[in-house]
N, C-alpha and C positions, 0 to 999 in steps of 0.2 A: 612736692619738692620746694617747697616755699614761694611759689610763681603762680599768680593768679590768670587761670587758664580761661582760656578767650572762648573755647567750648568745651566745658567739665561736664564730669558725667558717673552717672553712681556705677562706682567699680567693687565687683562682689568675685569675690578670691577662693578657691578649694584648700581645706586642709593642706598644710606643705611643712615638710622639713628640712633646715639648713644642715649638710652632716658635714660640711667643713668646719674647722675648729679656727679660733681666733680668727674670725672674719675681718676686723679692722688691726688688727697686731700682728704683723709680717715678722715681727722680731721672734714669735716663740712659733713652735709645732712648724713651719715653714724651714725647710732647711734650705742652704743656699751654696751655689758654687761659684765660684772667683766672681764674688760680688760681696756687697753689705748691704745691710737695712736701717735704715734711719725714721724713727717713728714721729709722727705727730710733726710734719712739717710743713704743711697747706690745709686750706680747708677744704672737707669735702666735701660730695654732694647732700649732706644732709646738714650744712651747716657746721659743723664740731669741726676745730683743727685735730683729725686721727688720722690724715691720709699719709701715706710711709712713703719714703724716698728710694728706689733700689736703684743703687750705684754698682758698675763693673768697675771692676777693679783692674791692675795691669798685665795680671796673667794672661799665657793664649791658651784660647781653646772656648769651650760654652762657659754663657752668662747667665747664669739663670736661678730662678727659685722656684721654691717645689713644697708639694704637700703629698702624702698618699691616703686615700679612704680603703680601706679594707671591709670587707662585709656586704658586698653589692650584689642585687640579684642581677644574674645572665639573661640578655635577650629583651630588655625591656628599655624603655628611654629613661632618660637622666638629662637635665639641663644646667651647665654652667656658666656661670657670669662672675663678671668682675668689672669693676672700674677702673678706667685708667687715664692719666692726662701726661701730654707731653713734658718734658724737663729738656728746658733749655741750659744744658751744659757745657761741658766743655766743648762739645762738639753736639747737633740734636742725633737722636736715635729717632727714624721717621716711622720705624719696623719692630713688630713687637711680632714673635712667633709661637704659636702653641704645639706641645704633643700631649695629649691624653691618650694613657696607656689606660687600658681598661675597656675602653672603645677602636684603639690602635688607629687613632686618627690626627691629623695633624690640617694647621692652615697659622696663616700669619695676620695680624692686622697692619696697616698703613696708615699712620695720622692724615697725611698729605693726601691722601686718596677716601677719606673719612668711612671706612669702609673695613673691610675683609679684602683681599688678594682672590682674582678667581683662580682656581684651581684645590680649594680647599676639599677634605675629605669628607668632610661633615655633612650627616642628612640636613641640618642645619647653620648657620653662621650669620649672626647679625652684628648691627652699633647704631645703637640709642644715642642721639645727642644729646646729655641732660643740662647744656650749657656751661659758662665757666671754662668750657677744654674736655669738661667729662665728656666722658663717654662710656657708657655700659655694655662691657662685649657678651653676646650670648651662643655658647655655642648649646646644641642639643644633636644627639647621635644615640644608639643600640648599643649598649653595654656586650664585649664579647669574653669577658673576664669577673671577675668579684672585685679587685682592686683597681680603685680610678688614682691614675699617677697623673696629679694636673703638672704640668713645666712652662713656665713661662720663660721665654728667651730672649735676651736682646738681639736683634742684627743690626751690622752695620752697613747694610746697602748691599751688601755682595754677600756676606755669609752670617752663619750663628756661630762659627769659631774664629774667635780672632785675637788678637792682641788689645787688651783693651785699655782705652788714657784716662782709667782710673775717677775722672768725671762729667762719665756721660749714665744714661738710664732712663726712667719712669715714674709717675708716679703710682701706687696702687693703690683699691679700698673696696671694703665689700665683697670678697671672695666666696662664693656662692652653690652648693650642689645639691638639685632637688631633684626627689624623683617625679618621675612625669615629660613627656611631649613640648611643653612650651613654659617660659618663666613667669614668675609670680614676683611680688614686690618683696625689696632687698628684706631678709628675717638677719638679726646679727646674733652673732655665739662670740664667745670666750672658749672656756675649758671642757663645755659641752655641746651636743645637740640642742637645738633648740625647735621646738614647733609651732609654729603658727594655728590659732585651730579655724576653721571653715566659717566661711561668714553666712548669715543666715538672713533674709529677708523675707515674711510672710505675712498672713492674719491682718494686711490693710484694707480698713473700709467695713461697713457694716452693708444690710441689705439695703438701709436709704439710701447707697451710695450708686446701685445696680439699678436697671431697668431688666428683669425678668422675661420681658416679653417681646423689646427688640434693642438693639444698643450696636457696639464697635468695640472690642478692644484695639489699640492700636500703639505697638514697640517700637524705637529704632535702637538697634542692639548689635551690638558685635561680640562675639566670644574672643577667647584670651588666646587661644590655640586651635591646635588640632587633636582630637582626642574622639574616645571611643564612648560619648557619653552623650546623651540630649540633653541641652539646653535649653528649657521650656518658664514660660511666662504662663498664668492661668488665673485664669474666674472661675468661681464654683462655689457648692455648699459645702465642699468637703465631702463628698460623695458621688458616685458614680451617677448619679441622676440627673445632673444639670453642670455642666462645665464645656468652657472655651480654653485651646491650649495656643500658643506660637510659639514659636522658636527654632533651632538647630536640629536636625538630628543624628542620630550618633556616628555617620561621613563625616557630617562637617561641609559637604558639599553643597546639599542642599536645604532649604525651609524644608515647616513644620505646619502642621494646622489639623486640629480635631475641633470640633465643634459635637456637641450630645447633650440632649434634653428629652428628657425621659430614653425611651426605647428608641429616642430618632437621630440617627447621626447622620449630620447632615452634609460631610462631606468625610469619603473613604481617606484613610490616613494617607496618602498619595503625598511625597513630596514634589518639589522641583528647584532647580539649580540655583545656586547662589556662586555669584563669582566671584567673593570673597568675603569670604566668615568675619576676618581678626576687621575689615573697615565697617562704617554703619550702615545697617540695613531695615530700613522701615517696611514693616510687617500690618497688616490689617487685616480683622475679622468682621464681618457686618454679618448680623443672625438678625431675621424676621423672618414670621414665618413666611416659607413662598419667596423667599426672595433674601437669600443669602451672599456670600462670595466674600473672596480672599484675596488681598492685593498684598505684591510684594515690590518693594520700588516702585512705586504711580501704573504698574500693571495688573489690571485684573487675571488673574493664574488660573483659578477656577470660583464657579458657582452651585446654586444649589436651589431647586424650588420646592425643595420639601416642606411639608405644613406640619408645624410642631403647637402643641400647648404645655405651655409651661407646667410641670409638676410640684417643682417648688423654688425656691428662691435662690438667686448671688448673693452669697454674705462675706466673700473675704477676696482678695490679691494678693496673692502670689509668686515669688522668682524660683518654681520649680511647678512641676506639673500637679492636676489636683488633687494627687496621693500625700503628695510631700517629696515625693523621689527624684529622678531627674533634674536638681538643681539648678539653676542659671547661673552661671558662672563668666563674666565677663561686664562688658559696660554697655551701660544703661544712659542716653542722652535723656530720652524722653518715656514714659509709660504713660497711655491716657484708659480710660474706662467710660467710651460716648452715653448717654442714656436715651438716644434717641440715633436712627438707625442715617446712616449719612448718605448722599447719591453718590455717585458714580464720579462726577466730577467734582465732590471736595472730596473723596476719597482716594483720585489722582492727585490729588492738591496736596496734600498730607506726604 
């Protein structure tokens, strides 16, 4: 966002696609009722003046603008977003309202309240402050139709049909509908779809990078969402023979941790609870033989005094498990690779 973050962190994205059309151009494919669109009148969160002004106009009744997607599969999640900042008009508009047809779900946002309104329908509902006034609203919910009818609506304090004085409104930008559980960074379209393709991070480090025979990996990581997928961090040869894994697994709810060299694993794939996925979460592995263990947050989870000898060597890292499969998909503050096996108390420390 052009803002140098006070704690950045490597953020790795799944394939996604935007299927809204004219993401920053509210004047075309958007149709509109007793309002207008005015384009390119503020800047927006990504720098460029493209953000569009939507003015009601003096009719009564609803104020709104609208898109519809067609082609959607049933029963699965879909995530919408969009940008929006207040306009100080003739009068302000404190209340912005949604109905998404498609999902048959409705909720409102509140500037004043920086927020969503409780009572909203949606499995989900959030707002990103990305500074400036922006704010990026996300809704996610279960598709219970093929076509998503997004509606945005003005209200003025008491309803969404009124008589309107012609200069009051919004601003908008970035119109957004991906399929998947949780949102992905803004992708923009014109006259088509557009895809983003998966980011890929693998193949670091050689075997001089590894200790074989005792060492640490050690994560703090958070995933992007909720979703039906592991999240896994790994050391290995690329084969079943010698590999460390952490991460998510596919709840969401709880860590991750395999450890195997040769025939020895030294800790059963057993998760445990994580109290929340999307904040950071420092993960550690310690393998020597006789004297293993897994800490998650400065607690030791579990142990392991199995006696292993190495078969062959670590020669890469990885942000997906030692197949290639299971991809990591979220943010990454720190990844370390110890070569030397840590005690108990700097592995609370960590």
């Amino acid at each position: 966002d052009g803002v140098v973050q006070s704690e950045p962190a490597l953020l790795l994205e799944p394939a996604r696609t935007n299927l809204l059309l004219n993401s920053e151009d509210f004047t075309t494919t958007w149709s509109r009722v007793n309002s207008t669109i005015t384009a390119n009148q503020i800047i927006a969160p990504d720098g460029t003046q493209t953000a569009d002004l939507l003015l009601e106009s003096t009719a009564t009744g609803s104020h709104d603008i609208r898109q519809n997607k067609s082609g959607l599969t049933t029963g699965v999640s879909y995530t919408y977003s969009i940008f929006v900042k207040q306009y100080e008009g003739t009068s302000t508009r404190d209340r912005i309202d949604f109905y998404i047809g498609g999902i048959n779900s409705s909720g409102s946002f509140q500037f004043s309240r920086k927020g969503f309104n409780d009572g909203y329908s949606f499995d989900r509902a959030e707002a990103i402050y990305y500074g400036n006034g922006w704010y990026r609203l996300i809704i996610s919910d279960v598709t219970t139709g093929t076509t998503f009818n997004n509606i945005i609506i003005l209200h003025n304090g008491t309803s969404t049909s009124y008589t309107g004085d012609g200069g009051s409104g919004v601003y908008l930008w970035g119109g957004m509908l991906e399929l998947g559980s949780y949102e992905t960074s803004y992708i923009k379209t014109t006259t088509a779809t557009v895809t983003r393709n998966a980011d890929v991070c693998d193949s670091a480090g050689t075997s001089a990078d590894f200790n074989d025979s005792e060492g640490v990996l050690y994560a703090e990581i958070s995933a992007l969402g909720e979703d039906t997928n592991y999240e896994l961090i790994s050391i290995s040869d690329g084969t079943n023979d010698i590999h460390i894994d952490l991460g998510f697994n596919n709840t969401k709810t709880e860590s991750y941790k395999q450890a195997k060299f040769g025939g020895d694993n030294l800790f059963g794939d057993l998760t445990d609870p994580i109290a929340d996925q999307t904040t950071p979460n420092k993960m550690a592995i310690k393998y020597k033989s006789g004297d293993s263990c897994f800490y998650v947050n400065g607690f030791k989870i579990d142990s392991s005094s199995t006696a292993f000898t190495p078969t062959s060597s670590f020669n890469e890292l990885k942000f997906s498990y030692f197949t290639g499969g299971d991809k990591f998909y979220g943010n990454t503050k720190e990844v370390a690779a110890f070569k030397e096996a840590l005690t108990d108390t700097e592995l609370e420390s960590l």
